[in-house]
PyMOL Python script that loads the backbone (N, CA, C, O; Angstrom):
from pymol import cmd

cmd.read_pdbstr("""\
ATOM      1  N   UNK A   1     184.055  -4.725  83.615  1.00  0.00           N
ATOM      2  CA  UNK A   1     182.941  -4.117  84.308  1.00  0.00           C
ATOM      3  C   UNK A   1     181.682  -4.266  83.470  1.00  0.00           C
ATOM      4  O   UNK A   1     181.857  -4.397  82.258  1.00  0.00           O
ATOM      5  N   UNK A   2     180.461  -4.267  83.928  1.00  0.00           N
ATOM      6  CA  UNK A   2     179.661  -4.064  83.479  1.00  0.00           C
ATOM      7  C   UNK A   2     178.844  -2.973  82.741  1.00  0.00           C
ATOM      8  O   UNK A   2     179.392  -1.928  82.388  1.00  0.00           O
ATOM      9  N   UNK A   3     177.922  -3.144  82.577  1.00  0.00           N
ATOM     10  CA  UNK A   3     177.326  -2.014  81.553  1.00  0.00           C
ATOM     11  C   UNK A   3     176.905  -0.819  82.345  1.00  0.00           C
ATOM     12  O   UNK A   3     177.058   0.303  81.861  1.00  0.00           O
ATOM     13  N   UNK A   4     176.227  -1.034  83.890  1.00  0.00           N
ATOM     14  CA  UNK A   4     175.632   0.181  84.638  1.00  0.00           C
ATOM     15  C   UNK A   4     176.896   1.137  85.226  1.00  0.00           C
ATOM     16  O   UNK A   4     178.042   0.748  85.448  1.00  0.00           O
ATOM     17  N   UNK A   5     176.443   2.285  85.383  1.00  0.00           N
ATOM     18  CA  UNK A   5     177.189   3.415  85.445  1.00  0.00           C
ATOM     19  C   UNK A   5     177.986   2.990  87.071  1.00  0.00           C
ATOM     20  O   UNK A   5     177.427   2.987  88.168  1.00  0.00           O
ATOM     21  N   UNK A   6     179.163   2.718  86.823  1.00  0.00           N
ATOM     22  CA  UNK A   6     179.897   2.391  88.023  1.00  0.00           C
ATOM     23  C   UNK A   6     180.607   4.495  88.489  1.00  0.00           C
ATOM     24  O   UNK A   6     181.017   5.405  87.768  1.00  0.00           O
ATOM     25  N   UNK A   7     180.430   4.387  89.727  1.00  0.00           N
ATOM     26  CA  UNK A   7     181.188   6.047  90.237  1.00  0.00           C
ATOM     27  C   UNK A   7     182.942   5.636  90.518  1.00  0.00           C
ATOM     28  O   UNK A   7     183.488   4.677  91.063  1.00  0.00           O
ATOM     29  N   UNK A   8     183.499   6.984  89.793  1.00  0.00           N
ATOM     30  CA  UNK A   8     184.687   6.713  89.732  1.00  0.00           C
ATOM     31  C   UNK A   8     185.264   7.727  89.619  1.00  0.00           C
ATOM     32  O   UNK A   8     184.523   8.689  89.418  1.00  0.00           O
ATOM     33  N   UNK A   9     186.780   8.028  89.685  1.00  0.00           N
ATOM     34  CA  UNK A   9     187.500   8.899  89.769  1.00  0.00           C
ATOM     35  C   UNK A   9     187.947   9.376  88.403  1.00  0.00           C
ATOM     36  O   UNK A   9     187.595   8.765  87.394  1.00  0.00           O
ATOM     37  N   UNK A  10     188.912  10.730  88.330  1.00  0.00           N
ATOM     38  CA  UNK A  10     189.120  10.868  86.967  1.00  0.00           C
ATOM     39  C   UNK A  10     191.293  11.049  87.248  1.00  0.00           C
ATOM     40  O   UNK A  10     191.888  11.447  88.250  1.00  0.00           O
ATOM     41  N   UNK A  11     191.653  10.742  86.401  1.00  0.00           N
ATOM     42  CA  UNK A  11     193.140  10.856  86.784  1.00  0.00           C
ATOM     43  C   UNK A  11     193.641  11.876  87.624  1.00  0.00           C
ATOM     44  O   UNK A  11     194.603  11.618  88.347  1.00  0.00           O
ATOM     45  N   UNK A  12     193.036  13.191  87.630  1.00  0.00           N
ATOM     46  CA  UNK A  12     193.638  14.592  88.199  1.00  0.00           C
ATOM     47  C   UNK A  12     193.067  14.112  89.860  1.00  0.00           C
ATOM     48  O   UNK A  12     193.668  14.476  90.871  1.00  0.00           O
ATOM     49  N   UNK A  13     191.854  13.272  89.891  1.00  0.00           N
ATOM     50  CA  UNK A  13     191.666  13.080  91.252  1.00  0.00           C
ATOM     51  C   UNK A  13     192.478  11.998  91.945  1.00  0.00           C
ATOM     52  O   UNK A  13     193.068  12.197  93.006  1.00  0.00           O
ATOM     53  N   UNK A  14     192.476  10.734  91.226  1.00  0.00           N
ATOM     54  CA  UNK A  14     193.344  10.145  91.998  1.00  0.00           C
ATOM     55  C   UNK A  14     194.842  10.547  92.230  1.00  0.00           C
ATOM     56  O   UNK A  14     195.219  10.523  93.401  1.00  0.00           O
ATOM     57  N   UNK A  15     195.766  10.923  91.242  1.00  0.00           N
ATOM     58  CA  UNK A  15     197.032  11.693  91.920  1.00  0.00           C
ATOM     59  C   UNK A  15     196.809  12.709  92.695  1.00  0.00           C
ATOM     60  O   UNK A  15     197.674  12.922  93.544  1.00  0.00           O
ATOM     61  N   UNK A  16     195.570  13.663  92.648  1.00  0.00           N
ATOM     62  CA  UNK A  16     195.380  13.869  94.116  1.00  0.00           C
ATOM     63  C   UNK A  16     194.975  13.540  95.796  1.00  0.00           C
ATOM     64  O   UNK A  16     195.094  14.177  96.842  1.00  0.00           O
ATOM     65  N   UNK A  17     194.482  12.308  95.457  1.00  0.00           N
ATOM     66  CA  UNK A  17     194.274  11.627  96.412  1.00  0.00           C
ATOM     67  C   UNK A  17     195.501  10.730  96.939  1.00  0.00           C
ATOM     68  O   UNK A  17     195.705  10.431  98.115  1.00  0.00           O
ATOM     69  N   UNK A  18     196.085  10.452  96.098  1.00  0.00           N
ATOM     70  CA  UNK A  18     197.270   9.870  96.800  1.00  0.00           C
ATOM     71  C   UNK A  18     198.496  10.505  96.194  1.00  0.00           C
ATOM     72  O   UNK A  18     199.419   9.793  95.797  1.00  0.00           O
ATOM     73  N   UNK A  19     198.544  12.001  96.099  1.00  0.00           N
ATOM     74  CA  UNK A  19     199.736  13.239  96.503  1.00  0.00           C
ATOM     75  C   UNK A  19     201.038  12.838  95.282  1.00  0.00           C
ATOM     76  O   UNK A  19     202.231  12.877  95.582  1.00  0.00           O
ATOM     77  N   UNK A  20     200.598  12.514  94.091  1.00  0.00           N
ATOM     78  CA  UNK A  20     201.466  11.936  93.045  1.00  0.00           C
ATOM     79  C   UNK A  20     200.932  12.825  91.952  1.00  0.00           C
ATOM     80  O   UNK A  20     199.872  13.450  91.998  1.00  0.00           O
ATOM     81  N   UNK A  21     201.905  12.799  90.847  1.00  0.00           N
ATOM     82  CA  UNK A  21     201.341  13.705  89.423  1.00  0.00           C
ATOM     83  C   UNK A  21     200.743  12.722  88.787  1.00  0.00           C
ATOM     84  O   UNK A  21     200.762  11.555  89.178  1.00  0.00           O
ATOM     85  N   UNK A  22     200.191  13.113  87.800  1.00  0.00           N
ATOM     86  CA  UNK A  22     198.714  12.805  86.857  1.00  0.00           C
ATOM     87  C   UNK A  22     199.510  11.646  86.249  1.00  0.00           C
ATOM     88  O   UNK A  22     199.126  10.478  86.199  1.00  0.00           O
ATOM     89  N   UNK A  23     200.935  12.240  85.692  1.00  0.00           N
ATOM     90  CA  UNK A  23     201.370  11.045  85.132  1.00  0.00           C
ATOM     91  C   UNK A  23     201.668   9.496  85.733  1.00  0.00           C
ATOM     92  O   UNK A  23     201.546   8.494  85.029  1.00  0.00           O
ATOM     93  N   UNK A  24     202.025   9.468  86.969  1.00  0.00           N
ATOM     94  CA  UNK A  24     202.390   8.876  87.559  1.00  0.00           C
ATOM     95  C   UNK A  24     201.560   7.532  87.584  1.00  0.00           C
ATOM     96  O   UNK A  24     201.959   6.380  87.419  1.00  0.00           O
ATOM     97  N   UNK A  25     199.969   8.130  87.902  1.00  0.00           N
ATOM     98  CA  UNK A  25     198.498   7.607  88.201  1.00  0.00           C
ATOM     99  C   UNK A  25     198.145   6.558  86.591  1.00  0.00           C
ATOM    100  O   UNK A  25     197.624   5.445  86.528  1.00  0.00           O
ATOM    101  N   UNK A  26     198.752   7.592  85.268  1.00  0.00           N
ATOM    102  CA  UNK A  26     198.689   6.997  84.050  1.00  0.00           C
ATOM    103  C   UNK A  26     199.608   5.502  84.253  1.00  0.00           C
ATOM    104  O   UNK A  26     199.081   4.416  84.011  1.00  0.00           O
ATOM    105  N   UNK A  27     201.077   5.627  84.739  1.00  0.00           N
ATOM    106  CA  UNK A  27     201.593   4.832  84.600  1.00  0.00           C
ATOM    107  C   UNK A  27     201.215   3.583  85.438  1.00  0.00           C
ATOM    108  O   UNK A  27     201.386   2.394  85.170  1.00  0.00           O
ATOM    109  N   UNK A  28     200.678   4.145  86.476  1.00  0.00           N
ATOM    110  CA  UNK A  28     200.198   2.611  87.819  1.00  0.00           C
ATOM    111  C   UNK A  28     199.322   2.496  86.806  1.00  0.00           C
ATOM    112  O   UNK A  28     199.895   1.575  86.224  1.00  0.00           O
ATOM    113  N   UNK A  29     198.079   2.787  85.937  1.00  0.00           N
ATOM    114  CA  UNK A  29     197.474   2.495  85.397  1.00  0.00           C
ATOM    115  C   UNK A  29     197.615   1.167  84.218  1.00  0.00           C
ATOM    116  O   UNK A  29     196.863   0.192  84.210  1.00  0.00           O
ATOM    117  N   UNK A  30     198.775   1.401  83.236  1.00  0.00           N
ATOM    118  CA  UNK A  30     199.304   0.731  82.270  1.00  0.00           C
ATOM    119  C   UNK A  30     199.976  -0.380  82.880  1.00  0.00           C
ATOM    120  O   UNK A  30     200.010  -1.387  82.174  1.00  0.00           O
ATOM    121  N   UNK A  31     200.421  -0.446  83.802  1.00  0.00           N
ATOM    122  CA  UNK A  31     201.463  -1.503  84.744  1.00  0.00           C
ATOM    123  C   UNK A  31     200.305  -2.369  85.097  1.00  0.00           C
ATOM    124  O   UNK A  31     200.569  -3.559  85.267  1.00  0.00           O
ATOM    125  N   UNK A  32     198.687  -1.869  85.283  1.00  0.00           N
ATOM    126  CA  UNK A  32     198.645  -2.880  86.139  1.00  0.00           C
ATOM    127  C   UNK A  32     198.484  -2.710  88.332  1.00  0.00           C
ATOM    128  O   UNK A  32     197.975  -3.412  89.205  1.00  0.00           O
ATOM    129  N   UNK A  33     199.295  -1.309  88.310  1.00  0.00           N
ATOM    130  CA  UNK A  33     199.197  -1.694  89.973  1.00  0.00           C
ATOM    131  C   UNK A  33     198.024  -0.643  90.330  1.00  0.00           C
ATOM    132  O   UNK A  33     198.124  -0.325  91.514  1.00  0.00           O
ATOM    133  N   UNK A  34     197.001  -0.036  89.720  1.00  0.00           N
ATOM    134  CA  UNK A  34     196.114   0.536  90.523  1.00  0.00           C
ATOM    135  C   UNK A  34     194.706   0.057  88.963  1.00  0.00           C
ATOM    136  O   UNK A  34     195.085  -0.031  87.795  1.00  0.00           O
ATOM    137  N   UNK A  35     193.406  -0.139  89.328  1.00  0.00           N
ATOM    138  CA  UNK A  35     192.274  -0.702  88.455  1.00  0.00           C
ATOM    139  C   UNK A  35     191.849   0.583  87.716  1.00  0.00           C
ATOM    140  O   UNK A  35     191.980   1.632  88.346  1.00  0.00           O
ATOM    141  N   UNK A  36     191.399   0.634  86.568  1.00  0.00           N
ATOM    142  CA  UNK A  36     191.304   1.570  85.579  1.00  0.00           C
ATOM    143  C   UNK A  36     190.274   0.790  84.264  1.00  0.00           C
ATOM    144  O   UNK A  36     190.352  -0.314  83.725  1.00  0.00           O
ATOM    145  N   UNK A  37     189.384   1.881  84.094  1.00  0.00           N
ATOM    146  CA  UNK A  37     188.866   1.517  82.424  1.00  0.00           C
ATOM    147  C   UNK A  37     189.160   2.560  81.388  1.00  0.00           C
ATOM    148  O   UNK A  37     188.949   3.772  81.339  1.00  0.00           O
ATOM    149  N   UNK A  38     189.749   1.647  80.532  1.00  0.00           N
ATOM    150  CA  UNK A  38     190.328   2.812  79.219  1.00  0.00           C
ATOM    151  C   UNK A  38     189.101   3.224  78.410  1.00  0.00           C
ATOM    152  O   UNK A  38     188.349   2.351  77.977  1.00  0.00           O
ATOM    153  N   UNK A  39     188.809   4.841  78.134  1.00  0.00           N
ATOM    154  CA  UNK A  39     188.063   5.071  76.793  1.00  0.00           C
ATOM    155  C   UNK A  39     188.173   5.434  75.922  1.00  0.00           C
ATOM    156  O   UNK A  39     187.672   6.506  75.582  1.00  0.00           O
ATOM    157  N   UNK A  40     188.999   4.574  75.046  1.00  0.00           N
ATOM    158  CA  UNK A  40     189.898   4.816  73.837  1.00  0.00           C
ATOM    159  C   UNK A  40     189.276   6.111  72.659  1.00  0.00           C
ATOM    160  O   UNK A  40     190.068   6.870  72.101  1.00  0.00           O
ATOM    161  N   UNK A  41     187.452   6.196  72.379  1.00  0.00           N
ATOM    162  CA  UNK A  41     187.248   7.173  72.053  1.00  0.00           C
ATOM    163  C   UNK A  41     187.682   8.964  72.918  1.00  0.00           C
ATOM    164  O   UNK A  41     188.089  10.017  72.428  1.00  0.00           O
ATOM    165  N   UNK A  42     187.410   8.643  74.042  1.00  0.00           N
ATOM    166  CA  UNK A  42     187.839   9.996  75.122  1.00  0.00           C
ATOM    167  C   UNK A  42     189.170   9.999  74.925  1.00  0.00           C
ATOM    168  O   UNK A  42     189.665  11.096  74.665  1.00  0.00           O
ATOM    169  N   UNK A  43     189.911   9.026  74.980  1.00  0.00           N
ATOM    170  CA  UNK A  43     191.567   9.073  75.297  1.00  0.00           C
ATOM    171  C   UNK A  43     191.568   9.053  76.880  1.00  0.00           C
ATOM    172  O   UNK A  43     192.672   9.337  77.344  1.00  0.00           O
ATOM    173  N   UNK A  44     190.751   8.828  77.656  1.00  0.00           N
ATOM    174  CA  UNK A  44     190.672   8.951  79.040  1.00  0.00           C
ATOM    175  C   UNK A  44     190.674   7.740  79.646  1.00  0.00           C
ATOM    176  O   UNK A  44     190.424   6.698  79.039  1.00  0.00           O
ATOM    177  N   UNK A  45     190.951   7.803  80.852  1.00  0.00           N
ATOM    178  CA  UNK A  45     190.723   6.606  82.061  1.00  0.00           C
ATOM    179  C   UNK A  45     189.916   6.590  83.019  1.00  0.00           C
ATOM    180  O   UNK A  45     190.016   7.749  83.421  1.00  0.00           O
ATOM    181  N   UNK A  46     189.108   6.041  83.739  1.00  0.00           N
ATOM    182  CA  UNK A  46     188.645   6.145  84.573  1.00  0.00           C
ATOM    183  C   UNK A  46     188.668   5.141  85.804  1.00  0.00           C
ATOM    184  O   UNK A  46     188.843   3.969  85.469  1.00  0.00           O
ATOM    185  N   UNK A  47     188.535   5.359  87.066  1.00  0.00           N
ATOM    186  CA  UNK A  47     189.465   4.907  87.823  1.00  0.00           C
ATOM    187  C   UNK A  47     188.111   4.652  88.799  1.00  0.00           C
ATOM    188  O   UNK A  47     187.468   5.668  89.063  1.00  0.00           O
ATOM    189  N   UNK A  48     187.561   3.191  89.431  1.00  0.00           N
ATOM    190  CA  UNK A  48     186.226   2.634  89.921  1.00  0.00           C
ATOM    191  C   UNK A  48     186.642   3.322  91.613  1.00  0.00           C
ATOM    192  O   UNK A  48     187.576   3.022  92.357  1.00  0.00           O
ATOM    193  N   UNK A  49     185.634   4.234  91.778  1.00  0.00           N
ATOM    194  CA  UNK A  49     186.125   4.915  93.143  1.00  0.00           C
ATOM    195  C   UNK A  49     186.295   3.472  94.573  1.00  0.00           C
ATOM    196  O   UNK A  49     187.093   3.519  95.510  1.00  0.00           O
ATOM    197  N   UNK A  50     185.503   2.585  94.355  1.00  0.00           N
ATOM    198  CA  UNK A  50     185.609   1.795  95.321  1.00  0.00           C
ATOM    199  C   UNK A  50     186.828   1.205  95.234  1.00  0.00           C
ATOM    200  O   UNK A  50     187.584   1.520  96.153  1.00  0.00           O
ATOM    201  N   UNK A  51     187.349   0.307  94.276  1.00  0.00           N
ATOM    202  CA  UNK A  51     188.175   0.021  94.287  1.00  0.00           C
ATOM    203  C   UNK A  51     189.584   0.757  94.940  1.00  0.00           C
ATOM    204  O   UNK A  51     190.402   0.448  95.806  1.00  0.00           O
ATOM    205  N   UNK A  52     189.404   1.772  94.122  1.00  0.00           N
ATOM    206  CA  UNK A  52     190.599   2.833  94.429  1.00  0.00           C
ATOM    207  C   UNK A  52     191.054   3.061  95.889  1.00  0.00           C
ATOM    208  O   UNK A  52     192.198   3.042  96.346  1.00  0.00           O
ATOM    209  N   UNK A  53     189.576   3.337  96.663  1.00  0.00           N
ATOM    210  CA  UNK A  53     188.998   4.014  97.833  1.00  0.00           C
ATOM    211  C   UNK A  53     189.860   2.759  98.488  1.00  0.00           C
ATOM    212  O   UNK A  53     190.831   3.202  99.102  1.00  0.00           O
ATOM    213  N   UNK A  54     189.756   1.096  98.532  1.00  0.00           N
ATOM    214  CA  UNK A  54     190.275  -0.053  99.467  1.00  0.00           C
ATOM    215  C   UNK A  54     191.162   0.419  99.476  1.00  0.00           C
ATOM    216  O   UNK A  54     191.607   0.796 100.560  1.00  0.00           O
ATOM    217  N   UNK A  55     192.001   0.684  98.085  1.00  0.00           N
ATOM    218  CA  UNK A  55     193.754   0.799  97.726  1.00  0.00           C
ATOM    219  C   UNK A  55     194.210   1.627  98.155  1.00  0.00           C
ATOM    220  O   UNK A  55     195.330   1.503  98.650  1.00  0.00           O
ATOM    221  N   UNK A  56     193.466   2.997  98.159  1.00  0.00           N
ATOM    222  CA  UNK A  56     193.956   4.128  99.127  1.00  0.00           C
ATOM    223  C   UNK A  56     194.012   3.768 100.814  1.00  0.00           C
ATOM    224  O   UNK A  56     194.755   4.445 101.525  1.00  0.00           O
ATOM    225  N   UNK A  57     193.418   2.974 101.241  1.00  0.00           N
ATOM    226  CA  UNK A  57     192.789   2.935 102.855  1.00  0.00           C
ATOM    227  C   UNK A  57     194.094   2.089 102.894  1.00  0.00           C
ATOM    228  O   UNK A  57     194.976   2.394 103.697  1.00  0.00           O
ATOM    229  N   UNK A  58     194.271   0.811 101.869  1.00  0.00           N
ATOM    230  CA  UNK A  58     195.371  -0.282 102.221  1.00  0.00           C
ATOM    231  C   UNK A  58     196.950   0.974 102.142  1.00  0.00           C
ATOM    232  O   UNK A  58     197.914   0.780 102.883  1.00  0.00           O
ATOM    233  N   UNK A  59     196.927   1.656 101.568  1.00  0.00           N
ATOM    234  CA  UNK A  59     198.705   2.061 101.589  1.00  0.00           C
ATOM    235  C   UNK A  59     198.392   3.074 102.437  1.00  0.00           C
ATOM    236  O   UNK A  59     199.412   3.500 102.979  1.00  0.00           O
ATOM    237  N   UNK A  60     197.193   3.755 102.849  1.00  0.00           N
ATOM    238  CA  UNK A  60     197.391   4.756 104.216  1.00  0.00           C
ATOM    239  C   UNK A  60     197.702   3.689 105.414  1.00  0.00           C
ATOM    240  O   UNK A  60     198.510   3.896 106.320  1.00  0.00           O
ATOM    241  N   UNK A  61     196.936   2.547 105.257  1.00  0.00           N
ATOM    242  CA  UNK A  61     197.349   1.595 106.531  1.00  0.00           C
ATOM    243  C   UNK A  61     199.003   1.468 106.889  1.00  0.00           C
ATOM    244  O   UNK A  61     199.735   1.888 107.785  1.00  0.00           O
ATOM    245  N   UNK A  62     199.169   0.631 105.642  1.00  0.00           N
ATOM    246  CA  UNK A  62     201.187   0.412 105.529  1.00  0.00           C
ATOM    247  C   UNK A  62     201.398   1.796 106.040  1.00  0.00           C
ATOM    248  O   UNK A  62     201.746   1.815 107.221  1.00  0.00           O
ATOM    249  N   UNK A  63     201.251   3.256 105.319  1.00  0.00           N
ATOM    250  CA  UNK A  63     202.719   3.996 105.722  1.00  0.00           C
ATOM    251  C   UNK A  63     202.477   4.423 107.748  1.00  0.00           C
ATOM    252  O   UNK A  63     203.490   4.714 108.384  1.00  0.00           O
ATOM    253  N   UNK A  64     201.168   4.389 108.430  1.00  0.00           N
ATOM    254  CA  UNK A  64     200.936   4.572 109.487  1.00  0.00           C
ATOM    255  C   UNK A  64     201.364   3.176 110.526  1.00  0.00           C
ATOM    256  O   UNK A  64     201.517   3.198 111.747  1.00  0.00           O
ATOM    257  N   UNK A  65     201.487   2.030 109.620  1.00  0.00           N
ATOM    258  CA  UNK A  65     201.641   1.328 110.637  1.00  0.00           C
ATOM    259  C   UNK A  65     203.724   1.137 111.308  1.00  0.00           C
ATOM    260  O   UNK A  65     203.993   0.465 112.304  1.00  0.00           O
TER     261      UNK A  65
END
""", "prot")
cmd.dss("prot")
cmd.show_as("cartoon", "prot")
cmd.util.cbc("prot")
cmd.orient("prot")
């Protein structure tokens, strides 16, 4: 990502947004299956709401269809 302030989620929101524990969100994180920037000073992640926002819309699609 770039340098300007991208809006984004924080871990407690996305496992709430898609109904999973905090840890869970860590682990899609490390794997690879959901987009994340590490801030190794914070110890935190942060999670690019758009991105997230497609990924959420794409697996509400699958489980409704």
């Amino acid at each position: 990502m770039d340098d300007e302030e991208v809006e984004s989620y924080t871990s407690d929101e996305v496992a709430e947004l898609f109904s999973v524990n905090r840890a869970t969100v860590s682990r899609w994180a490390r794997t690879g299956r959901i987009p994340s920037v590490k801030y190794p000073a914070r110890r935190r992640r942060a999670f690019p709401k758009r991105e997230v926002d497609e990924l959420w819309a794409r697996s509400y699609q699958a489980r409704t269809a």
